[in-house]
VOFITOR-353461 format. One record per atom (N, C-alpha, C): residue number from 0; z, x, y; atom name. Coordinates in steps of 0.2 Angstrom, whole numbers, plus 5000, padded with zeros to 4 digits. Atoms other than C-alpha are relative to their C-alpha. Example, Ala and Ser with C-alpha at 12.3 -4.5 7.8 and 13.67 -1.06 7.14 Angstrom:
<rs>
resi	z	x	y	name
0	5000	5004	4994	N
0	5039	5062	4978	CA
0	5000	5004	5006	C
1	4999	4996	4994	N
1	5036	5068	4995	CA
1	5003	4996	5005	C
</rs>
This chain:
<rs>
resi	z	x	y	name
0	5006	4996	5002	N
0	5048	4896	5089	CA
0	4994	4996	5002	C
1	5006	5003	5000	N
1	5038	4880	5093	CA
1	4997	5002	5007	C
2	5000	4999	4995	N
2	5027	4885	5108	CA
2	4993	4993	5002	C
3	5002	5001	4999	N
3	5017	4876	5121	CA
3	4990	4999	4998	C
4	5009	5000	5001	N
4	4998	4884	5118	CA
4	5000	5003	4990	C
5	5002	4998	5007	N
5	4992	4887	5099	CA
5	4995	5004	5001	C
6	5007	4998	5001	N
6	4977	4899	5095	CA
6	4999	4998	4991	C
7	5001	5001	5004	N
7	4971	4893	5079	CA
7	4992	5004	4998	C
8	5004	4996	4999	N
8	4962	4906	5071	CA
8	4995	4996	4993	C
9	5003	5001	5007	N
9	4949	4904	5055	CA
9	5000	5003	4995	C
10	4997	4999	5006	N
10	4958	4908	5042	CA
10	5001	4995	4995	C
11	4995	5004	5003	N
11	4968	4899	5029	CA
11	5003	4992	5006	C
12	4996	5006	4997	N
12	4973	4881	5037	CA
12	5006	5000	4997	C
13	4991	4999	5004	N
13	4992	4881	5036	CA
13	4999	4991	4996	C
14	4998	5003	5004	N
14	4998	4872	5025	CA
14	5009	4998	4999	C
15	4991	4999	5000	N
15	5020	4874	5025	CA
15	5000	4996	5006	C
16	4995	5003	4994	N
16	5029	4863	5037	CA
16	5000	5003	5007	C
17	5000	4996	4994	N
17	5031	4876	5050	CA
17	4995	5001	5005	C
18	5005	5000	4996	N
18	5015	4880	5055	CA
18	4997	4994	5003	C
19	5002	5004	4998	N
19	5010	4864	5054	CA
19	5005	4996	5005	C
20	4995	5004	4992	N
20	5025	4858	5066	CA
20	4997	5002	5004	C
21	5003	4998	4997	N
21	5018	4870	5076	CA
21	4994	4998	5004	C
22	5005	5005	4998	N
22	5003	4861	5078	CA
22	5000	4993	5003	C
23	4998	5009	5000	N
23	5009	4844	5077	CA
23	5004	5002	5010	C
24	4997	4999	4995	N
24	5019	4849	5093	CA
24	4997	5004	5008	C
25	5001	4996	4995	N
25	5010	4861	5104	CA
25	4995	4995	5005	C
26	5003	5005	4993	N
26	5001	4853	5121	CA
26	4992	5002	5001	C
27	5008	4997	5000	N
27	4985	4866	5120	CA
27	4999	5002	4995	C
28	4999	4995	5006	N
28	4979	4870	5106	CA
28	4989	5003	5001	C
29	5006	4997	4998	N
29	4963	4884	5106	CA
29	4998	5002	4995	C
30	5003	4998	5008	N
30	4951	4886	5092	CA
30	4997	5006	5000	C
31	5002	4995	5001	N
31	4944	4901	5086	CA
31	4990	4996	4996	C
32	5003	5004	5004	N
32	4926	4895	5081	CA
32	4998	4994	4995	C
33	5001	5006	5007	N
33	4922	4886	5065	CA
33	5009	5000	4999	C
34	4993	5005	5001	N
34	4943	4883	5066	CA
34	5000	4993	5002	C
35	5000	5007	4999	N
35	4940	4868	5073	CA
35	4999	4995	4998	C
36	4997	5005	5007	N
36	4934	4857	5058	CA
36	5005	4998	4998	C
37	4992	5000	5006	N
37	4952	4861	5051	CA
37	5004	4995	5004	C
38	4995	5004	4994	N
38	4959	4855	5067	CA
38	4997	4991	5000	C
39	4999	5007	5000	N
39	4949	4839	5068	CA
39	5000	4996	4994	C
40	4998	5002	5009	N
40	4951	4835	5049	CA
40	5007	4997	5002	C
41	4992	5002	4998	N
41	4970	4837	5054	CA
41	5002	4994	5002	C
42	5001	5006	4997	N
42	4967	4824	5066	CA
42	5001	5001	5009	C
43	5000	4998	4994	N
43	4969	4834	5082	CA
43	4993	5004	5004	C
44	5004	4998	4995	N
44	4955	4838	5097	CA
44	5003	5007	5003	C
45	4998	4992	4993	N
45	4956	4858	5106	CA
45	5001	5000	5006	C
46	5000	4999	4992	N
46	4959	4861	5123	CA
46	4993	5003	4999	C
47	5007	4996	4998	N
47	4944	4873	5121	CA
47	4996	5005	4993	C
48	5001	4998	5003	N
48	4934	4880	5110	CA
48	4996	5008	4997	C
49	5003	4992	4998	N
49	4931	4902	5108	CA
49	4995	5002	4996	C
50	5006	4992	5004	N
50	4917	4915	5101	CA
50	4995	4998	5001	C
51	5008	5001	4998	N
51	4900	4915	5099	CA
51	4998	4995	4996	C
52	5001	5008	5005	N
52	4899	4898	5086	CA
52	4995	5002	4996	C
53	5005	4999	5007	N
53	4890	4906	5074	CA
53	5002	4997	4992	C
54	4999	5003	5008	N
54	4901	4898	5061	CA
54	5002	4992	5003	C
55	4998	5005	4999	N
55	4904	4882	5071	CA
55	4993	4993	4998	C
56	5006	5005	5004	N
56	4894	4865	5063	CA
56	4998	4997	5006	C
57	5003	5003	4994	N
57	4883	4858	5075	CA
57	5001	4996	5001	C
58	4997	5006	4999	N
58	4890	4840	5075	CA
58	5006	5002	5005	C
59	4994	4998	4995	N
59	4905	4848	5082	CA
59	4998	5005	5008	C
60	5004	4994	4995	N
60	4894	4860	5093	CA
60	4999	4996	5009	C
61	5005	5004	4994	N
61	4885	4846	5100	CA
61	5006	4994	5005	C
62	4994	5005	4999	N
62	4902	4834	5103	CA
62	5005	5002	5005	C
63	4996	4995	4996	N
63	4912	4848	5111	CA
63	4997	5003	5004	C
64	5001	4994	4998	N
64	4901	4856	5121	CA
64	5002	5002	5007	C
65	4998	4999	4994	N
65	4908	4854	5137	CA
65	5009	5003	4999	C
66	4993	4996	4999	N
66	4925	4863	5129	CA
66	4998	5007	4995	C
67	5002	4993	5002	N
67	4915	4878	5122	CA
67	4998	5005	5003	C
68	5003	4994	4996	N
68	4914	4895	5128	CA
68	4999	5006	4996	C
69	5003	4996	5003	N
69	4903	4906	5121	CA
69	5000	5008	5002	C
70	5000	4992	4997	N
70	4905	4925	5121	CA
70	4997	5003	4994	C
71	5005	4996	5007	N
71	4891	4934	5112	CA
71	5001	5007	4999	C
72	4999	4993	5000	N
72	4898	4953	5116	CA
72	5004	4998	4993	C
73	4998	4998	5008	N
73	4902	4960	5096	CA
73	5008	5004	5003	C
74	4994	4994	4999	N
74	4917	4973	5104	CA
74	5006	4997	4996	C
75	4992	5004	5001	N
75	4930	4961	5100	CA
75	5001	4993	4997	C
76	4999	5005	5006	N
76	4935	4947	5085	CA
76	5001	4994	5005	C
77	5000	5009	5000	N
77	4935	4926	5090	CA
77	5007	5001	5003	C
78	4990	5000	4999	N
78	4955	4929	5090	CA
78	5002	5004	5008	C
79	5000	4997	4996	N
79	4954	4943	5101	CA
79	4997	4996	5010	C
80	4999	5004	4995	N
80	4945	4934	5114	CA
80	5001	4992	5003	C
81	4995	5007	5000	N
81	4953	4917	5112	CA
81	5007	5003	5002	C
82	4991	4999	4996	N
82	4969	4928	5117	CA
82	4998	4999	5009	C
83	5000	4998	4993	N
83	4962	4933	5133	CA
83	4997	4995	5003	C
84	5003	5006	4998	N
84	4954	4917	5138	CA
84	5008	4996	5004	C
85	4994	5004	5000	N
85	4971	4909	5136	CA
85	5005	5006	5007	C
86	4997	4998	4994	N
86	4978	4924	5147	CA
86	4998	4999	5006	C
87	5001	5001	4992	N
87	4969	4923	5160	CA
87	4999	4993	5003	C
88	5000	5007	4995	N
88	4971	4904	5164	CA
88	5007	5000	5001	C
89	4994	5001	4996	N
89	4990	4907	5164	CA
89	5004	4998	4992	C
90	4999	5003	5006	N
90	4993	4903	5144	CA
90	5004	5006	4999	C
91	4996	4992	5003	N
91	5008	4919	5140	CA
91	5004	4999	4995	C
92	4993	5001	5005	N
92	5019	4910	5126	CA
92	4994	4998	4994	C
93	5005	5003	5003	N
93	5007	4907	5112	CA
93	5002	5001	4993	C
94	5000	4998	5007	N
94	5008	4906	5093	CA
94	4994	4998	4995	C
95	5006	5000	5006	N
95	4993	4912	5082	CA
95	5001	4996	4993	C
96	5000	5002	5006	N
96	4989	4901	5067	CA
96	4994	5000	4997	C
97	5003	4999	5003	N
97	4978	4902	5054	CA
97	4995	5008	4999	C
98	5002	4989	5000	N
98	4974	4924	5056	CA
98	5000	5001	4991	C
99	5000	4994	5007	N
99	4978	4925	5037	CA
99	4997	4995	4994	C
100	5005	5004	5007	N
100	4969	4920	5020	CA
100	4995	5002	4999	C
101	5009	5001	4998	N
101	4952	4918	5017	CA
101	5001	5008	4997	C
102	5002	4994	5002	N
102	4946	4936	5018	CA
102	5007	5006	5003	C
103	4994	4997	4997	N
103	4959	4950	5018	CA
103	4998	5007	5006	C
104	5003	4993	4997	N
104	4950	4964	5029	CA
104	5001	4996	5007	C
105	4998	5005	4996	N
105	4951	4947	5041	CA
105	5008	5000	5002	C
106	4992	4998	5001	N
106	4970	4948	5037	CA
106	5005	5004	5007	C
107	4998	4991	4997	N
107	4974	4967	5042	CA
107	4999	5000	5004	C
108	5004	5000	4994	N
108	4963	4965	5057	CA
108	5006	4997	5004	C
109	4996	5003	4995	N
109	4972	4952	5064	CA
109	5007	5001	5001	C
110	4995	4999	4999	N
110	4988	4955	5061	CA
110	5002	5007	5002	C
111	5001	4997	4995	N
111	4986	4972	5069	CA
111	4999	5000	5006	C
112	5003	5003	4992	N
112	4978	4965	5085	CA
112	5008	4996	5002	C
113	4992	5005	4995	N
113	4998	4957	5089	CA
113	5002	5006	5005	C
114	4996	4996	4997	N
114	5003	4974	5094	CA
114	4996	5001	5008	C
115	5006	5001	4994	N
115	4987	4974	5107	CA
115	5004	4995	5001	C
116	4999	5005	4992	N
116	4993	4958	5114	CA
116	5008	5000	5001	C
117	4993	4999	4998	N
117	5011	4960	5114	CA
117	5000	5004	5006	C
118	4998	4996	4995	N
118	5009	4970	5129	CA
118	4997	4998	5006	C
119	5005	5007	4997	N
119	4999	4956	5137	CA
119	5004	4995	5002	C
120	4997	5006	5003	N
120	5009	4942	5133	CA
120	5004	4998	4997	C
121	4996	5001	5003	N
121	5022	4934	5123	CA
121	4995	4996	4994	C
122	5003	5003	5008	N
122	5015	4931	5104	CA
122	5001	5001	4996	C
123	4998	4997	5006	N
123	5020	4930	5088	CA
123	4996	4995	4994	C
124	5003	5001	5004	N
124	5009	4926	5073	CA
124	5004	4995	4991	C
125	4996	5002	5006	N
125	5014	4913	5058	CA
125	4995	4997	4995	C
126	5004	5001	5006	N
126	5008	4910	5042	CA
126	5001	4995	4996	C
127	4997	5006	5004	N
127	5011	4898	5026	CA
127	5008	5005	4997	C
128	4996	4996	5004	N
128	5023	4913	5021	CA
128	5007	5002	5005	C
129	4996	5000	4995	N
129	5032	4917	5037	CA
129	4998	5003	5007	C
130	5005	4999	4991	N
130	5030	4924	5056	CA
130	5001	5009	5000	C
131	5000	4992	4997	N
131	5025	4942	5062	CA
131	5002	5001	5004	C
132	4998	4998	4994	N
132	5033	4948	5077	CA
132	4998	5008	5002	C
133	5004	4995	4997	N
133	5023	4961	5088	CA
133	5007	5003	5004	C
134	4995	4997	4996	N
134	5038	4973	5094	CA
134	4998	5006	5003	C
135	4998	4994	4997	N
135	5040	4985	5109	CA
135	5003	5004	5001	C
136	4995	4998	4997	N
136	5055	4990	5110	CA
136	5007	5000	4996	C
137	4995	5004	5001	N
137	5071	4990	5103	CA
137	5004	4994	4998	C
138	4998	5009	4999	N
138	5078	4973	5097	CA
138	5005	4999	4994	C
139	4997	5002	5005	N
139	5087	4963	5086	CA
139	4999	4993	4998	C
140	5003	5008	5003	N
140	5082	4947	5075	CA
140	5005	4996	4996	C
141	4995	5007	5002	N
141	5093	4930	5070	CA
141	4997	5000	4993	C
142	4999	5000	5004	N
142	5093	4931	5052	CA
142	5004	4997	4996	C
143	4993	5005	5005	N
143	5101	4922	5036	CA
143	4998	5006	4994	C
144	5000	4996	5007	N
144	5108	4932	5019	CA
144	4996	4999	4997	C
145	5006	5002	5006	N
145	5096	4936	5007	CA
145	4990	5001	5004	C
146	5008	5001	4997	N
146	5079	4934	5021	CA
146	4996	5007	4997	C
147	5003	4993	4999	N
147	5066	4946	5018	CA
147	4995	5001	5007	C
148	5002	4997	4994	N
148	5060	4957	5030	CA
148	4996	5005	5000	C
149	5007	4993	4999	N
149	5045	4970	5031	CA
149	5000	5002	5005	C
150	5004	4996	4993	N
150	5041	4982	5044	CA
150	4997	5004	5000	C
151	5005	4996	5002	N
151	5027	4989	5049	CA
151	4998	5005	5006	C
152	4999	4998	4993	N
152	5025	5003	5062	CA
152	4992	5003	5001	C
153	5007	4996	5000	N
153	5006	5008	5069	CA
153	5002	5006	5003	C
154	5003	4992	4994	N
154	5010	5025	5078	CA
154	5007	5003	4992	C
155	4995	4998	5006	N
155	5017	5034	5060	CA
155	5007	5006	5003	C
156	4993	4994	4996	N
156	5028	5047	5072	CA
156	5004	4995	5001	C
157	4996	5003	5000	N
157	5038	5033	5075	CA
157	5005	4999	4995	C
158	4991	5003	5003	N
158	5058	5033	5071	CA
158	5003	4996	5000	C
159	4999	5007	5000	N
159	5064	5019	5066	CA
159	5007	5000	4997	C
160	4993	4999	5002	N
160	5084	5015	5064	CA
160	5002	4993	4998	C
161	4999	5008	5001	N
161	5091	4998	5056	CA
161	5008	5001	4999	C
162	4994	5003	5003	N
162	5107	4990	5053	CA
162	4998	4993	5000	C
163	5000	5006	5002	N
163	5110	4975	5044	CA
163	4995	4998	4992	C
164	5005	5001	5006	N
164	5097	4977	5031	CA
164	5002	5004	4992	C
165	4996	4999	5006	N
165	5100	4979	5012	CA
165	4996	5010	4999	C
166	5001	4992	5002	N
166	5089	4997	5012	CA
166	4999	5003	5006	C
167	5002	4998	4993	N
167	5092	5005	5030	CA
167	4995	5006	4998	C
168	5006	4993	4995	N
168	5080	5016	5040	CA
168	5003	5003	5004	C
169	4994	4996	4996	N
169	5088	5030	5045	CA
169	4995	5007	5003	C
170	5004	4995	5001	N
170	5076	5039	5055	CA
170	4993	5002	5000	C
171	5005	5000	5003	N
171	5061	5035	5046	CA
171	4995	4998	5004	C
172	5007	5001	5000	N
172	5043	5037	5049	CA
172	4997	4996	4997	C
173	5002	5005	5004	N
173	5035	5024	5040	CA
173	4991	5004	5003	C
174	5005	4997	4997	N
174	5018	5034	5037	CA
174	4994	4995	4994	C
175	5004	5004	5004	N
175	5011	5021	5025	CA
175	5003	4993	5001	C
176	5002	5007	4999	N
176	5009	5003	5025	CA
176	5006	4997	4996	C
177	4998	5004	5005	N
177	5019	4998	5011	CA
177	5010	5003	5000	C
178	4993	4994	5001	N
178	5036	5011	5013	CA
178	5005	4995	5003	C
179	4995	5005	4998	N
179	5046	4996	5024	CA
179	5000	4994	4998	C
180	5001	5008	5001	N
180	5041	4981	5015	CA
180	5005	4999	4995	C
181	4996	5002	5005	N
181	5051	4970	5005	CA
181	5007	5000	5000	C
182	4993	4999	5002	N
182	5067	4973	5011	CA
182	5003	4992	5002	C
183	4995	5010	5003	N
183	5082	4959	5013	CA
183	5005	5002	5007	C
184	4996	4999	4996	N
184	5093	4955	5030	CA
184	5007	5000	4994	C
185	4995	4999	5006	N
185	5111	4956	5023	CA
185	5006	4994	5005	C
186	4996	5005	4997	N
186	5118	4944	5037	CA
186	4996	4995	5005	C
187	5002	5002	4995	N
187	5114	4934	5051	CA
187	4997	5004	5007	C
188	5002	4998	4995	N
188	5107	4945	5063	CA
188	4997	5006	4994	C
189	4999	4994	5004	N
189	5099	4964	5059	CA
189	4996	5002	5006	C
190	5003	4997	4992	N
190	5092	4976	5073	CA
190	4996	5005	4997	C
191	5005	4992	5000	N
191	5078	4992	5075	CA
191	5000	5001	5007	C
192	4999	4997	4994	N
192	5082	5004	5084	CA
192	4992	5008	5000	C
193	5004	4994	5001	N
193	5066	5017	5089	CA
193	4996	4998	5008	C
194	5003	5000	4991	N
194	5058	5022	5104	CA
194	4991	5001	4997	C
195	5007	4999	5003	N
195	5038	5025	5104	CA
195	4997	4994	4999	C
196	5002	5007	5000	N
196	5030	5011	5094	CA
196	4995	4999	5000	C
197	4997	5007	5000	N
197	5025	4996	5092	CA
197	5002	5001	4992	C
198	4998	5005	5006	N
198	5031	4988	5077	CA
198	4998	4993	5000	C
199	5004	5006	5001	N
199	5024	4973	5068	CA
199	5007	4999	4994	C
200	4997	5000	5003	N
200	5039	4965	5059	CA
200	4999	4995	4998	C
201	5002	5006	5004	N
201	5037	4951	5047	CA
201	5007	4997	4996	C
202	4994	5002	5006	N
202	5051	4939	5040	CA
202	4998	4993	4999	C
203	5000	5009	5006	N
203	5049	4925	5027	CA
203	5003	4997	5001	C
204	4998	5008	5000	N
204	5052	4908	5028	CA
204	5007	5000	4994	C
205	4995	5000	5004	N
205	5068	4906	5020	CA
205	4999	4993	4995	C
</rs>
């Protein structure tokens, strides 16, 4: 899971093991704004630093200036354009950190936008709680007894079929947010089968 590039968004600074392996490890890491405090607190320097710095502290502003790249057009969130930054210099493997906490309407947002870049790029989003995976297609995920597992589908006509999971989907629409949440792999592996799409699945840190 560990990858190469990080985006670290300004959210919640992780906090669990994982994410912060994640960090401790990765070779670039891109900050979303005012994320970069969290980072040099941490005790790590960014590759580069994204958006318009309206929330970034001058001290930092004035330090880094030669790795900030400021984009004043509103169309599109700090995350959003720290994706595209990253893709277009050739960054495709990337794991967002820090998208969740803080404000929840910030939350929603962003882990929404996975399904936009999953079609871009290879990206999966991870929390103090566990990692979102942005799906197109068909698949199946590695698994231990007991995990939980939510999913979440943006196009509500989509059918979604499982095996492996303690409450299957046979079928099913998911036309509300909360109708796939909560359920439980039942072994080591579990799969969704649906055409259409995307899927946003989420599985807890065991």
């Amino acid at each position: 899971m560990f990858s190469e590039t990080v985006i670290l968004a300004n959210g919640q600074f992780p906090t669990h093991n994982i994410p912060l392996g994640c960090l401790s490890n990765a070779k670039e890491i891109i900050c979303c704004d005012g994320a970069a405090e969290g980072l040099l607190k941490f005790g790590i320097e960014p590759l580069a630093i994204i958006g318009d710095c309206d929330s970034l502290d001058q001290q930092i502003a004035d330090k880094f200036k030669n790795k900030i790249f400021r984009y004043k057009e509103q169309d599109t969130n700090d995350l959003t354009k720290s994706v595209a930054w990253c893709s277009e210099r050739g960054y495709n493997d990337i794991v967002i950190l820090g998208a969740t906490g803080k404000r929840e309407d910030h939350t929603i947002g962003n882990i929404s936008l996975l399904a936009d870049y999953a079609r871009k790029l290879k990206v999966v989003m991870v929390s103090d709680s566990g990692i979102f995976h942005p799906v197109l297609k068909s698949t199946s995920f590695d698994s231990s007894a007991g995990q939980q597992v939510s999913v979440f589908s943006i196009d509500p006509e989509t059918e979604i079929t499982s095996a492996g999971l303690r409450y299957p989907l046979r079928r099913m629409k998911l036309t509300n947010w909360w109708q796939a949440t909560l359920n439980e792999a039942t072994g080591d592996k579990f799969s969704l089968e649906f055409t259409g799409g995307p899927l946003i699945v989420f599985l807890a840190f065991i």
